[in-house]
C-alpha positions as CSV (number, residue, x, y, z in Angstrom):
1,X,-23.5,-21.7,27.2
2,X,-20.7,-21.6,29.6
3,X,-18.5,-18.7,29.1
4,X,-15.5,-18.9,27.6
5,X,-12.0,-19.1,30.0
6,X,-10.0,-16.8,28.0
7,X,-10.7,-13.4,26.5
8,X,-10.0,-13.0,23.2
9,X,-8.9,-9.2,22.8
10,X,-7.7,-9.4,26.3
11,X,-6.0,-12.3,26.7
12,X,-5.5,-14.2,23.6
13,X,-2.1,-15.8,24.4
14,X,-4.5,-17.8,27.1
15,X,-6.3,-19.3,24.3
16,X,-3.3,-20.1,22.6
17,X,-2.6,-22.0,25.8
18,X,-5.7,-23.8,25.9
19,X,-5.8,-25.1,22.6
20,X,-2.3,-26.3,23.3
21,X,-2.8,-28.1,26.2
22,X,-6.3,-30.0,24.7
23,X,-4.0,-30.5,21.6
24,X,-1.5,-31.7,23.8
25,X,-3.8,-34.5,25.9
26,X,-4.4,-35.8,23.0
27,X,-1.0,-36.7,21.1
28,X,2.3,-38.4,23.2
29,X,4.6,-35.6,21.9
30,X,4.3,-32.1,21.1
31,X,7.0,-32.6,18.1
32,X,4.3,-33.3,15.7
33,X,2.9,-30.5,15.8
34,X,6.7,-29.2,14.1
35,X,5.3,-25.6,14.9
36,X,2.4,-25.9,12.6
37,X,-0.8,-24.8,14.1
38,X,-3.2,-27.0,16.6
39,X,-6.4,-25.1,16.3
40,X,-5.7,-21.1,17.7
41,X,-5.7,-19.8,14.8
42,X,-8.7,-22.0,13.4
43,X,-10.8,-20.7,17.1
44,X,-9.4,-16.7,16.6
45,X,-10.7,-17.1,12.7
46,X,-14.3,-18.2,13.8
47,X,-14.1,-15.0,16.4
48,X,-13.0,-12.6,14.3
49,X,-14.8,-13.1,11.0
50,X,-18.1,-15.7,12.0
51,X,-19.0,-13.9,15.2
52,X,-17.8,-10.1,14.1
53,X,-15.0,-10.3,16.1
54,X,-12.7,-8.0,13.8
55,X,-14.8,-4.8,14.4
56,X,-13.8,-5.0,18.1
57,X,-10.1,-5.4,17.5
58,X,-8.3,-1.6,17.6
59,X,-5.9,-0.6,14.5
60,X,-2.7,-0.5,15.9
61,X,-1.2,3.1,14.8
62,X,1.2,6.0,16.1
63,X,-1.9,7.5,18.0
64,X,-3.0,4.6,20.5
65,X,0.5,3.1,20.4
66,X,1.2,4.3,23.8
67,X,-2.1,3.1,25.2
68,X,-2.8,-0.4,24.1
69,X,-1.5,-3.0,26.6
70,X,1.0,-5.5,25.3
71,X,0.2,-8.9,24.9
72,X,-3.2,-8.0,23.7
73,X,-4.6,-8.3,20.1
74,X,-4.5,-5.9,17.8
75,X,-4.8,-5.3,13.8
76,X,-1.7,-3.5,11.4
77,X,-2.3,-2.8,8.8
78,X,0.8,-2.0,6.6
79,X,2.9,-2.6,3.7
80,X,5.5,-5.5,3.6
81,X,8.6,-3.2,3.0
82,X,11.5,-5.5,3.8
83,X,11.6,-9.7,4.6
84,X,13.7,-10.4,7.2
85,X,14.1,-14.0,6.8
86,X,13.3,-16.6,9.2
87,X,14.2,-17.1,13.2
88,X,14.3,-20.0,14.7
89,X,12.8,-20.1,18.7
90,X,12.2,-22.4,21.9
91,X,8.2,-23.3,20.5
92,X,7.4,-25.9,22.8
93,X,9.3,-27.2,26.4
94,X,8.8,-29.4,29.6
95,X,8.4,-27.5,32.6
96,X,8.2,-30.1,34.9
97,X,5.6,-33.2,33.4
98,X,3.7,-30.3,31.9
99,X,4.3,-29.1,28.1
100,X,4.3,-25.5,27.7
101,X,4.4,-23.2,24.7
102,X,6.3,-20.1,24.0
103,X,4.4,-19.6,20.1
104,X,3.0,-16.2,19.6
105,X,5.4,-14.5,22.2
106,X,8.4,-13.5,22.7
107,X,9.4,-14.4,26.4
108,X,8.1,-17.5,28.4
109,X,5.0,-17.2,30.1
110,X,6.9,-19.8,32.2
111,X,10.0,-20.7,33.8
112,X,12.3,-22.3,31.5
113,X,15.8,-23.5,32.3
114,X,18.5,-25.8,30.1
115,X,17.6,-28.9,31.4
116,X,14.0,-28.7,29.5
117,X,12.5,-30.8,26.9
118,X,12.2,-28.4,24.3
119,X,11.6,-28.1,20.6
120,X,12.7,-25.4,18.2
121,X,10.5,-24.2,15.9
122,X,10.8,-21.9,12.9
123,X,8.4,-18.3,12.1
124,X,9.1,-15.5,9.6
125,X,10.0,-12.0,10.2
126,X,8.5,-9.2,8.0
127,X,9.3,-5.7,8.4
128,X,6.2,-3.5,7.8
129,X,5.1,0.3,7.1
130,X,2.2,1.8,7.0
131,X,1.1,2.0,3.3
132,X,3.3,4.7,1.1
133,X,1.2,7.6,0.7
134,X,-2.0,6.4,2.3
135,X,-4.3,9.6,3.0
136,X,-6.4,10.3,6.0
137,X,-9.8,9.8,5.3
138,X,-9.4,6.2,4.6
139,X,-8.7,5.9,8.5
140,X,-12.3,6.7,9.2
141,X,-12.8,3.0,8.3
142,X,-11.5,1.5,11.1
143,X,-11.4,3.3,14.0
144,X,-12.5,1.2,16.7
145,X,-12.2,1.9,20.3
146,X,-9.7,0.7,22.5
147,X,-9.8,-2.1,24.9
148,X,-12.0,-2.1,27.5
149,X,-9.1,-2.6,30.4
150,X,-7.2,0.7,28.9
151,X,-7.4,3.4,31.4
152,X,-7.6,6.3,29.2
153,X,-7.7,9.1,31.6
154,X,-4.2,8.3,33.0
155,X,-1.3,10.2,31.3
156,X,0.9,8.1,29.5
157,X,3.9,6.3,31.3
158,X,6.9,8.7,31.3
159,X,9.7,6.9,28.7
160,X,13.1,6.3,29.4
161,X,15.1,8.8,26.8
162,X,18.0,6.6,24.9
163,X,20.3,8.1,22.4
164,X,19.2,6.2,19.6
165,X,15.8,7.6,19.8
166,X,15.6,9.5,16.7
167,X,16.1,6.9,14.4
168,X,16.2,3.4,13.8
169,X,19.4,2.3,12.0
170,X,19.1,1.3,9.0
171,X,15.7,1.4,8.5
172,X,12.8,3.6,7.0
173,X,10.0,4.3,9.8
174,X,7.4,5.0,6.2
175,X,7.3,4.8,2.7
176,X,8.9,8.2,1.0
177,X,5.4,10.6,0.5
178,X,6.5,12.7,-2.1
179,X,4.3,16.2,-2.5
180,X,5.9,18.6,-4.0
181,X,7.7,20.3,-1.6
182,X,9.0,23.5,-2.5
183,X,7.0,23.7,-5.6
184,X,5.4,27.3,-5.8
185,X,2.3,25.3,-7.8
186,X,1.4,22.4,-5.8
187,X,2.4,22.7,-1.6
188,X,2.4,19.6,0.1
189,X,-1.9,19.5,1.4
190,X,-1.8,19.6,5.2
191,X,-3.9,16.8,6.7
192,X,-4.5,18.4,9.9
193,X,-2.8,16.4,11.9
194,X,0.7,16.7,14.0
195,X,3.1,14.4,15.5
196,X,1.1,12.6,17.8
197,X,1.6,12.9,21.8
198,X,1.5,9.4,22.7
199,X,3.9,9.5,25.7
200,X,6.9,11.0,23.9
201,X,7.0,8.1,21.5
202,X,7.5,11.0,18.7
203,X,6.2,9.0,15.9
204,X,3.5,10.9,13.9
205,X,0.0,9.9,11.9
206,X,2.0,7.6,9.3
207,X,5.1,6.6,10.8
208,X,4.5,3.9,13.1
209,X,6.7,0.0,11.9
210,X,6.0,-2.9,13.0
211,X,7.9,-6.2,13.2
212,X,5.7,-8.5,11.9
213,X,6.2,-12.7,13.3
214,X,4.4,-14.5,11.0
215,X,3.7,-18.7,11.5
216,X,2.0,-21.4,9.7
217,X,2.2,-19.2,6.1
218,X,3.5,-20.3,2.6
219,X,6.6,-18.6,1.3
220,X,5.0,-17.1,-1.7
221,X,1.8,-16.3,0.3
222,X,3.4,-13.0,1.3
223,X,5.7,-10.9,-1.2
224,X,7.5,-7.7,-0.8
225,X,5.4,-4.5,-1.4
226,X,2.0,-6.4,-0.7
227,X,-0.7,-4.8,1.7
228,X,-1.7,-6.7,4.3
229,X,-3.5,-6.4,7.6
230,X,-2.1,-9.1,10.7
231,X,-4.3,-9.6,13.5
232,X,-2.0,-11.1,16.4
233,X,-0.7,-10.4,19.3
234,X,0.9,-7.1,20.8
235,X,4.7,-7.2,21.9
236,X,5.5,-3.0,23.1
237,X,6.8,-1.6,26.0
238,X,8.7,1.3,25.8
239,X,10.5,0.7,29.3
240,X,11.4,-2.3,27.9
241,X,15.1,-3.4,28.6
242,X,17.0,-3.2,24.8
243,X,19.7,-6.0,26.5
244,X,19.1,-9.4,27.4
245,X,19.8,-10.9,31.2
246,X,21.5,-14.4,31.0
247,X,18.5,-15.2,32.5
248,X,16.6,-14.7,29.4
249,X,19.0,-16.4,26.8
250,X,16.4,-19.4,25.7
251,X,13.3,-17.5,26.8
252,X,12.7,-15.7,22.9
253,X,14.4,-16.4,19.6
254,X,18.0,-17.6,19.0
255,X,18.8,-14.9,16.7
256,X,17.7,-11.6,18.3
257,X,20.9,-10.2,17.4
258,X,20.0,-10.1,13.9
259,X,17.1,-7.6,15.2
260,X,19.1,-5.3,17.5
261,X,18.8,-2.0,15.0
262,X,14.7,-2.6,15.6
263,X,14.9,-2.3,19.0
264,X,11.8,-3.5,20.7
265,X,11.0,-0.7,22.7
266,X,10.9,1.5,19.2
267,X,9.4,-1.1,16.8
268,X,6.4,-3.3,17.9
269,X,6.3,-6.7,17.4
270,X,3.1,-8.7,16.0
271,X,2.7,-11.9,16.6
272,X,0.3,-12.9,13.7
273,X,-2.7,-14.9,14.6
274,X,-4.3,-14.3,11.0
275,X,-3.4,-12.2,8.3
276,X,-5.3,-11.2,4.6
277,X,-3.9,-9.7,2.0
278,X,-5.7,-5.7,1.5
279,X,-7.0,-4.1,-1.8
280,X,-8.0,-0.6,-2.5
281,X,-11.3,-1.3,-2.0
282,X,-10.7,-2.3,1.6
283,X,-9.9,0.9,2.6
284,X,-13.1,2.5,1.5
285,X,-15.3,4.0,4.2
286,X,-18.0,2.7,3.1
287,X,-18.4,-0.6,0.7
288,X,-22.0,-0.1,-1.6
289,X,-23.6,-2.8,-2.9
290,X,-24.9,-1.9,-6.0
291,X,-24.6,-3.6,-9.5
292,X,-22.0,-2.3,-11.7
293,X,-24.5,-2.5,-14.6
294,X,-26.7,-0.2,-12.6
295,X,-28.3,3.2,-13.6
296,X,-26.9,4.1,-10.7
297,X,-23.4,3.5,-11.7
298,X,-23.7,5.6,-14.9
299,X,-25.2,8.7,-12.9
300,X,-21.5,8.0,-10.4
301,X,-19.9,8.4,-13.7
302,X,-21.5,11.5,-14.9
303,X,-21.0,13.3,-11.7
304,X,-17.9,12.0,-11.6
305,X,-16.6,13.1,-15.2
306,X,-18.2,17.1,-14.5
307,X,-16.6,16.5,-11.4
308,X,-13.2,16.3,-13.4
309,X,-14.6,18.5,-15.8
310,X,-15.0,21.3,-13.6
311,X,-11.6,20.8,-11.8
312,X,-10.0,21.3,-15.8
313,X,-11.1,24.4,-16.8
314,X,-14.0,22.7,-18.5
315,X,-11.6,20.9,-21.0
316,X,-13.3,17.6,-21.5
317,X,-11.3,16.2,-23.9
318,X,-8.6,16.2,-20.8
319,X,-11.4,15.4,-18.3
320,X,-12.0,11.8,-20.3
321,X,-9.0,10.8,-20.6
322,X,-8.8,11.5,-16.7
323,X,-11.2,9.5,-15.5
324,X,-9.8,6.5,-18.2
325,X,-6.1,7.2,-16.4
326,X,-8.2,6.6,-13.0
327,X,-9.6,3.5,-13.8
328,X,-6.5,2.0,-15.3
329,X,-4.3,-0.9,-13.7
330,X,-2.1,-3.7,-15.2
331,X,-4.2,-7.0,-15.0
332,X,-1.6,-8.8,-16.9
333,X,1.9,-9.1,-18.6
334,X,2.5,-10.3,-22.0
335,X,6.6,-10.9,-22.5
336,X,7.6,-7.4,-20.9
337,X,4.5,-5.3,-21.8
338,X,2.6,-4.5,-18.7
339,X,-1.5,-4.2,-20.4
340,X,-3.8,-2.1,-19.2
341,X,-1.2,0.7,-18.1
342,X,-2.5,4.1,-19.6
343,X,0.0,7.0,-18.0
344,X,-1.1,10.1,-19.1
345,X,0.4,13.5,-20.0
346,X,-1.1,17.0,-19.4
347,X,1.2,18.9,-21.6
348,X,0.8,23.1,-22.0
349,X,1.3,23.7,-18.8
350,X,3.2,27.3,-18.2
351,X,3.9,28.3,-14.0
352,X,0.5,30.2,-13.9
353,X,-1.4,27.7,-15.5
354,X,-0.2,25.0,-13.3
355,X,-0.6,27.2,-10.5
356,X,-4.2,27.4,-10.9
357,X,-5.2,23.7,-11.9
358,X,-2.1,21.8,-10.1
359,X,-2.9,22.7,-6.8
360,X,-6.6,22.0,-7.9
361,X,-6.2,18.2,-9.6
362,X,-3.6,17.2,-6.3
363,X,-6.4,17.7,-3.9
364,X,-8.9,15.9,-6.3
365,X,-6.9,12.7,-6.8
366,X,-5.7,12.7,-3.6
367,X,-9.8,13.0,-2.0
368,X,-10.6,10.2,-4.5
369,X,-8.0,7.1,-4.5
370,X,-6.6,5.7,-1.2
371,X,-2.7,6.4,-2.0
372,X,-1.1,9.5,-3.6
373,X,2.3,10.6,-4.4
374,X,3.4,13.3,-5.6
375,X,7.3,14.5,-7.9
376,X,8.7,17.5,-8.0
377,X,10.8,17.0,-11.3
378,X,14.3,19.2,-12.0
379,X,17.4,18.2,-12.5
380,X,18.5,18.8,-8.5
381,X,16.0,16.4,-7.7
382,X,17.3,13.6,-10.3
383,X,20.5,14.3,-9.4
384,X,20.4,13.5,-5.7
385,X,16.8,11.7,-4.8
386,X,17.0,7.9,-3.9
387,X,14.1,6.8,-5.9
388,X,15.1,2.8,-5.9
389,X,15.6,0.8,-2.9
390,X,19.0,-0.3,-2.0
391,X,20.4,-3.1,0.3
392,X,22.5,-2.7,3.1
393,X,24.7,-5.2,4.2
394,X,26.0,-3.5,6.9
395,X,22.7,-3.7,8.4
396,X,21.4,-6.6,6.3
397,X,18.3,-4.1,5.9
398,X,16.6,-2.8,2.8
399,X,16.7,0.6,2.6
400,X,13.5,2.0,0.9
401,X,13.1,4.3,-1.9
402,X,11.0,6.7,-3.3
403,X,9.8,4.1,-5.9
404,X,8.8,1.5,-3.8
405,X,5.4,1.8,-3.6
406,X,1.8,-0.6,-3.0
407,X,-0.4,-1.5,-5.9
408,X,-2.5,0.8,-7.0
409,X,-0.5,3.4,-5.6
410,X,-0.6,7.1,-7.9
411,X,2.1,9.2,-8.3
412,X,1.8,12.8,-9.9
413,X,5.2,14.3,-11.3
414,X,5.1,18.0,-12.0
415,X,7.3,18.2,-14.4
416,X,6.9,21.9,-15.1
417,X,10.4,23.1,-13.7
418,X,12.3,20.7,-15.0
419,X,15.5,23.2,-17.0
420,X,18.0,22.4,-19.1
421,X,21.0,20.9,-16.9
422,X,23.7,18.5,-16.3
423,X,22.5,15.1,-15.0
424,X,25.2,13.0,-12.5
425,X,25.8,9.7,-12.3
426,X,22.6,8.9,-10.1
427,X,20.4,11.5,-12.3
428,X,20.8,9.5,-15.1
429,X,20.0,6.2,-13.3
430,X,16.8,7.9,-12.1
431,X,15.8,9.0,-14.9
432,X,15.9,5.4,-16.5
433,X,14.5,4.2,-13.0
434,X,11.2,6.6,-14.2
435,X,11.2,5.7,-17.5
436,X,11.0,2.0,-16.8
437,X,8.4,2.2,-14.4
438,X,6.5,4.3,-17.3
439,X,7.2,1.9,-19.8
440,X,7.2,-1.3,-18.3
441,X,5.7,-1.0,-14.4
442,X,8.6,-1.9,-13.1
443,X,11.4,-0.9,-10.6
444,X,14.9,-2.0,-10.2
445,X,15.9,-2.7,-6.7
446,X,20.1,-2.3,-6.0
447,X,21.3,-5.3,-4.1
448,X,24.9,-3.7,-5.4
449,X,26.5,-6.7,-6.9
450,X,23.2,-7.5,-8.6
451,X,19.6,-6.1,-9.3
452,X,16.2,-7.5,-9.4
453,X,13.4,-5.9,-11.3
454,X,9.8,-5.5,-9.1
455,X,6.9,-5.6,-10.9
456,X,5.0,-2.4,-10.1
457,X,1.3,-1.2,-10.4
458,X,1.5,3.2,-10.1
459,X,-0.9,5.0,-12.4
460,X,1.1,8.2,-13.3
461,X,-0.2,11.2,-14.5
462,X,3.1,14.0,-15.7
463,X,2.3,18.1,-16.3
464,X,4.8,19.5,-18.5
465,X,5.0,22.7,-20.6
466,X,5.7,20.3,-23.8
467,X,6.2,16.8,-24.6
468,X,8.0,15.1,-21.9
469,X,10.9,13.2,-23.7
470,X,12.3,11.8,-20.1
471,X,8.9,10.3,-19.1
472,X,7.0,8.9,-22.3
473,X,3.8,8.5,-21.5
474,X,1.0,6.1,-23.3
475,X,-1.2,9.4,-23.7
476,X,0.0,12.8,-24.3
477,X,-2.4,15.9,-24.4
478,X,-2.2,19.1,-24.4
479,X,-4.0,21.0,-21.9
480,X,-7.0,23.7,-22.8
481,X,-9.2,24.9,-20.3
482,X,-11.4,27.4,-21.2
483,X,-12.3,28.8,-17.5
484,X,-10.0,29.0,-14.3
485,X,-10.4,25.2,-12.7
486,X,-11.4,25.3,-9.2
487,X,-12.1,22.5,-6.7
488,X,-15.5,22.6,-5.1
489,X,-16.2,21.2,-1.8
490,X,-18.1,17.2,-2.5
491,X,-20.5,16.3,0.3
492,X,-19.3,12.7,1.7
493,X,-21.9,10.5,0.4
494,X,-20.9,11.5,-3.5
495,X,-17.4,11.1,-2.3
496,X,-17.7,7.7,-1.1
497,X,-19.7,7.3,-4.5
498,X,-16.8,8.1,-6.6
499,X,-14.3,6.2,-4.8
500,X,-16.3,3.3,-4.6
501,X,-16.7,3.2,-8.4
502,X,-13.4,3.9,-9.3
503,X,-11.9,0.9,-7.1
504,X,-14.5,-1.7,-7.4
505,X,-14.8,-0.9,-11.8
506,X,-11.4,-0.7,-12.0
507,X,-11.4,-4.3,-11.0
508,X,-13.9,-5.7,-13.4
509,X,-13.3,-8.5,-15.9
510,X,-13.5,-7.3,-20.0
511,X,-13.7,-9.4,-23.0
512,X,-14.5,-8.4,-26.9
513,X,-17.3,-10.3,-28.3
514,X,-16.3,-12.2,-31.8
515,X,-18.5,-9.6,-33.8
516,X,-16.8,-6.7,-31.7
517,X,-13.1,-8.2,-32.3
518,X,-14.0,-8.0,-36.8
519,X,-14.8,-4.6,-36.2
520,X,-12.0,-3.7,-33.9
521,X,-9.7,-5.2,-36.6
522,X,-10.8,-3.6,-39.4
523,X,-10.8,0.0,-38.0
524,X,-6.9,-1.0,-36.7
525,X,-6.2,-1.9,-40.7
526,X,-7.8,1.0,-42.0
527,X,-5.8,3.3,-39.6
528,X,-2.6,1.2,-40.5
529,X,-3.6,2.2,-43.9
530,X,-4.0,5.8,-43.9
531,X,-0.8,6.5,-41.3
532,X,1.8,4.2,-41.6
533,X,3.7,5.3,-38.6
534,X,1.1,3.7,-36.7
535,X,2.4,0.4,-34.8
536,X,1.8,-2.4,-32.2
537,X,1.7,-0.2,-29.1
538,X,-0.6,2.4,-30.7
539,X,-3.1,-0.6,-31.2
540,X,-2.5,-1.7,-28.2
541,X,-3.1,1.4,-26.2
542,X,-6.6,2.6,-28.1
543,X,-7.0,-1.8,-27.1
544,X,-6.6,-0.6,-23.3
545,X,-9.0,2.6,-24.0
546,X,-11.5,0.5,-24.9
547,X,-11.9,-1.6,-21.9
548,X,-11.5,1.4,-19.7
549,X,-14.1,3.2,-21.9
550,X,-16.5,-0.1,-21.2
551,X,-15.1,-0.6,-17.2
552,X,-16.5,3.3,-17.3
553,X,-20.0,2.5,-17.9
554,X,-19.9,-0.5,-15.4
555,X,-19.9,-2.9,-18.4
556,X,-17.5,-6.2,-19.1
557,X,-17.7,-6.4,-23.1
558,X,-16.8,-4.1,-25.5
559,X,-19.8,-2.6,-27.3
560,X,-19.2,-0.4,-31.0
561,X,-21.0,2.5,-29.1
562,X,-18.0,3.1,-26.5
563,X,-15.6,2.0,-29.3
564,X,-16.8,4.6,-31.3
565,X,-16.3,6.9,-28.5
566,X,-12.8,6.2,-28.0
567,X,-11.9,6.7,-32.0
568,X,-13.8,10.5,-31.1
569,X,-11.8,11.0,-28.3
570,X,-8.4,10.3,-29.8
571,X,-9.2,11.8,-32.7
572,X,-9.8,14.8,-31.0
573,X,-6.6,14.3,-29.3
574,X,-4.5,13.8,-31.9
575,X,-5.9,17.1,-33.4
576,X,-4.6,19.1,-30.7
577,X,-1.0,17.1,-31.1
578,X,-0.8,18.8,-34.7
């Protein structure tokens, strides 16, 4: 086989030449092609995901930002945190008899001058973040080396130093990661890392953007707040010149004025070849293949639950419901109730106790799901936080807030220090901000003369000395250990275990046999019977412990045995409630 022309990591804007010149010879006019792809993105899918391609391909992040060459290709994986719109750009034009192509760049490979033949085509702009609250150790998935032509002994290129260096107006550089701070219970866990020293860039581990140019997609193929990882091409220099020579005027978009507080020197731009939507799962370190029916998933679950156990102060009761909370999600919405939400309480809490197990169940949940938040609650912080995300016209950016968060995303709100107090204006909007996303998984975002409610997907877990009345949650325990919690150092195989089964069971299907659904019924009358306070969402919450109780043991049907175990378990919790 004679080898290929073009590298494809190297030099994939030559294949996107190549494939537009055969497409070319074979058609009169380039117009028909209207922007819409010839067959790159068809040759950079066979690479990447026939021939293994997408191993070799580095993850784009604040670390090896200041190596990678521009004009390269590269993977981000991010979080769509604003849309931008569309731009419209010189796609195709004559230079000379030749047809030439500007798609997947930003300046002419060519020269291009008014006289031309050329034809505007249209691509969408997303602004992206690395995901809200990601932690570290689902980076040891995909760290891949860098490209061969990098000369990584060289220092990095002294920057030019501008005044608008520290930020980027209008925009955040990272979803809000919430831990804590200032909490004498629960300090923000240090990952290890500092801002990285990639040539003065000054971005740290999570707080690298990226302007994402996306072509050939459906509108509704990518929505706001969705995960997503673009393979494409690499536009960064950070000598690069923030103003445009008249030289330049046709040679990118017609409406880079619109992107002039994202300068391109700070924010990278994407070109996307190919992009896929992420899950949880994908950010595993590992992906198992075992049967969720397995023995093997059962033993996960037992380690798992003494795992939790332990971490409680052997209260088990607690521990259960746990791992249930865990596993949850909302796979669907009825009207405006979000099912399979189960939030979850830990009430009893006093500034020792949470002292001892707070600090304890953070690290846990945060060494076992992909994304972790984390609330300080008092009145101070209702009063001034900016928990839902705002427009800004000035900037025509959307400013992010601490709400806005990815799917499956968990937020823990120590509620412990929360006194009695005066709430302002914007306290009492939070506070309904919090309880809606409680009740109904969803988030108001302020366009100021309207709002639009998000749907959301963020397991939350509150610890409060009593009841919390502000944040109702679907399961409300109080707390009992019986020894001091303490989190053990887990070896990385059972690690990978656990997360494994809590993101791919989590996921499963679950239906109740006809048989199952009389006896469900019956037990839901009789309870009716004997407490007549008892209503639809009750039923509908022991409903969602069901399933989870099932999705535990790796099974997709309701069976009386882990029925009956959910009747013990809230039994036992609503003994503790009297």
């Amino acid at each position: 086989m004679v080898g290929l022309p073009y590298d494809y990591l190297v030099n994939p804007l030559g294949a996107v030449r190549l494939t537009f010149e055969k497409a070319v010879a074979s058609r009169t006019d380039p117009a028909t092609f209207n922007g819409r792809d010839w067959g790159a993105a068809d040759l950079f899918r066979d690479f990447l995901f026939d021939n293994g391609g997408l191993s070799q391909v580095p993850i784009l992040n604040a670390t090896n930002v200041g190596w990678i060459q521009p004009n390269t290709l590269v993977r981000y994986r991010g979080m769509i945190q604003d849309m931008l719109g569309n731009e419209f750009y010189v796609g195709a034009y004559k230079d000379g008899a030749t047809w030439r192509t500007n798609k997947f760049t930003d300046v002419s490979q060519f020269p291009m001058n008014l006289s031309s033949d050329m034809r505007v085509w249209e691509r969408r702009l997303l602004y992206c973040v690395p995901v809200p609250g990601q932690n570290p150790w689902t980076e040891s998935s995909s760290e891949v080396v860098l490209h061969p032509c990098e000369n990584l002994e060289s220092p990095p290129r002294e920057k030019r130093q501008r005044e608008d260096d520290a930020a980027i107006d209008g925009m955040d550089t990272q979803g809000p990661d919430h831990d804590f701070e200032g909490s004498p219970c629960m300090k923000k866990m240090a990952d290890g890392t500092s801002p990285s020293t990639n040539g003065g860039l000054g971005f740290d581990r999570n707080s690298l953007p990226c302007l994402v140019k996306v072509y050939d997609s459906p509108e509704d193929d990518l929505k706001l707040n969705d995960v997503f990882e673009f393979v494409g091409v690499l536009i960064f220099d950070a000598e690069i010149r923030d103003d445009k020579d008249d030289s330049d005027e046709f040679t990118s978009s017609f409406c880079e004025d619109e992107l002039t507080h994202l300068p391109p020197r700070k924010v990278p731009r994407l070109h996307c070849l190919i992009h896929r939507k992420l899950a949880v799962h994908d950010f595993l370190s590992t992906s198992l293949t075992l049967e969720p029916k397995s023995s093997l998933v059962k033993e996960i679950r037992q380690t798992l639950l003494g795992h939790l156990t332990a971490v409680l102060g052997n209260d088990g009761v607690a521990a259960h419901l746990m791992l249930l909370h865990l596993l949850s999600r909302v796979h669907t919405r009825v009207d405006t109730l979000a099912v399979g939400k189960l939030s979850l309480n830990l009430a009893g809490f006093n500034n020792e106790s949470v002292s001892i197990f707070g600090n304890s169940l953070n690290l846990a949940i945060k060494n076992l799901l992909p994304f972790t938040h984390g609330i300080l609650l008092t009145v101070d912080y209702l009063n001034a936080a900016s928990l839902a995300p705002r427009k800004d016209y000035q900037t025509n950016r959307l400013v992010s807030g601490v709400l806005q968060l990815a799917e499956g995303s968990h937020m823990t709100i120590d509620a412990t220090q929360l006194q009695a107090g005066t709430l302002n204006a914007v306290g009492v909007e939070n506070s309904r901000l919090l309880k809606n996303l409680m009740e109904l998984q969803k988030v108001e975002y302020d366009f100021k003369y309207y709002k639009m409610e998000m749907a959301a997907d963020v397991q939350l877990l509150i610890l409060s000395e009593g009841k919390s009345n502000i944040l109702p949650a679907d399961l409300v325990i109080p707390f009992h250990p019986s020894s001091v919690g303490s989190y053990e150092v887990v070896d990385t195989d059972t690690l990978k275990a656990w997360r494994w089964y809590l993101s791919t069971l989590r996921t499963l299907p679950h239906s109740i046999e006809p048989e199952m659904q009389k006896v469900v019924e019956d037990d839901l009358v009789a309870a009716r019977q004997a407490d007549r306070s008892l209503g639809g969402q009750e039923f509908s919450k022991w409903l969602t412990m069901g399933r989870l109780m099932s999705v535990s043991f790796g099974e997709t049907c309701l069976s009386l045995e882990h029925w009956q175990m959910v009747k013990e378990l809230e039994r036992l919790r609503r003994e503790r409630l009297k």
